[in-house]
C-alpha positions as CSV (number, residue, x, y, z in Angstrom):
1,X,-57.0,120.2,-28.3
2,X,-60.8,120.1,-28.1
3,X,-62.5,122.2,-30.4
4,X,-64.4,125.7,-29.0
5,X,-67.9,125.3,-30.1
6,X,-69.1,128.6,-28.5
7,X,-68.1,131.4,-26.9
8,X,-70.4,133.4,-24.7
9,X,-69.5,136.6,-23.4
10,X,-71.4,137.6,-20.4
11,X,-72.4,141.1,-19.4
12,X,-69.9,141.2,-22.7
13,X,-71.2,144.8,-24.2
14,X,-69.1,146.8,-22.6
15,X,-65.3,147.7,-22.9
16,X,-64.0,144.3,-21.9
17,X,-66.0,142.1,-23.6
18,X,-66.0,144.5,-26.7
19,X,-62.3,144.3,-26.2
20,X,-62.7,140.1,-26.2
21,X,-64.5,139.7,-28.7
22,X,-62.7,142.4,-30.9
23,X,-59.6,140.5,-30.0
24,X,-60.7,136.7,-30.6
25,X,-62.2,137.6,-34.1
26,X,-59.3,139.9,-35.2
27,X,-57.0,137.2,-34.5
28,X,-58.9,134.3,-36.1
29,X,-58.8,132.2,-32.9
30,X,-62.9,131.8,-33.4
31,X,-65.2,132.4,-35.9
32,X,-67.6,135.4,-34.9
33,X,-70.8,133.3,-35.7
34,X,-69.8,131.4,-32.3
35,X,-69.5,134.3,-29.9
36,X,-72.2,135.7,-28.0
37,X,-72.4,138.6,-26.2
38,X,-74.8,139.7,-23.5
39,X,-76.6,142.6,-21.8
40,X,-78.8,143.9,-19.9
41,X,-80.5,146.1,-22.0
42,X,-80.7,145.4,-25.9
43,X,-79.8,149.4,-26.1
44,X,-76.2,148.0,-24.7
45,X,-75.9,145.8,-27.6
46,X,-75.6,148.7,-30.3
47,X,-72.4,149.0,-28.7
48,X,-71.2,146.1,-30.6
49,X,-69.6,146.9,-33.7
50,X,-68.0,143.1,-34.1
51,X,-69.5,141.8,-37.8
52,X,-70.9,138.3,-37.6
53,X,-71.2,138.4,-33.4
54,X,-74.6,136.9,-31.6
55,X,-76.6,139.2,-29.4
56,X,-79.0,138.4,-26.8
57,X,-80.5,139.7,-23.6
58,X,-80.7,135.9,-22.2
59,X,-77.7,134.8,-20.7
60,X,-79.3,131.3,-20.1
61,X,-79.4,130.9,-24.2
62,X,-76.1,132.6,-24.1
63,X,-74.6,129.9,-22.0
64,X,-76.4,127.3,-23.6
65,X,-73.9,125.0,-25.5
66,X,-71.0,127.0,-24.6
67,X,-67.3,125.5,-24.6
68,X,-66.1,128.9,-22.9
69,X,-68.1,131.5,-20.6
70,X,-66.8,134.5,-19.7
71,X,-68.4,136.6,-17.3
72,X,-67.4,140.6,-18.3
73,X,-69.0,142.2,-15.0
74,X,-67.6,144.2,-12.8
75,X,-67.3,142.3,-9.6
76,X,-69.8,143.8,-7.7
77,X,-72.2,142.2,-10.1
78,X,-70.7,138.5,-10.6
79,X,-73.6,137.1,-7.9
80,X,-76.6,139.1,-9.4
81,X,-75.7,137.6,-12.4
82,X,-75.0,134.2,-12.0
83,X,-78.4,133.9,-9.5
């Protein structure tokens, strides 16, 4: 199986991609240092509480040189987002 480089975790601040991240990391599936998580506001971010995590308004440098994106919007949002 092909090795995950990065994770980014899109819109990830809130519950579901706290709840993501939280479980990746806790399970030692992925390493913290290659998951990202993004928001909106940097304000979102202190949400976070996941030691060794990335955080970053830019989902383009968020994506960049991911293996896995996952978009944690809700689905009203998806097309704003991905524009």
């Amino acid at each position: 199986m092909k090795s995950i480089r990065k994770i980014a975790l899109i819109g990830g601040a809130g519950m579901m991609g706290r709840a993501i991240a939280e479980g990746i990391t806790g399970k030692g599936l992925v390493p913290p240092e290659r998951i990202v998580v993004t928001a909106r506001h940097p304000e979102s971010l202190e949400r976070v509480q996941v030691p060794g995590v990335k955080l970053t308004v830019n989902n383009v440098t968020a994506a960049r040189g991911a293996s896995v994106i996952i978009l944690c919007v809700h689905p009203g949002e998806y097309k704003e987002v991905l524009a």
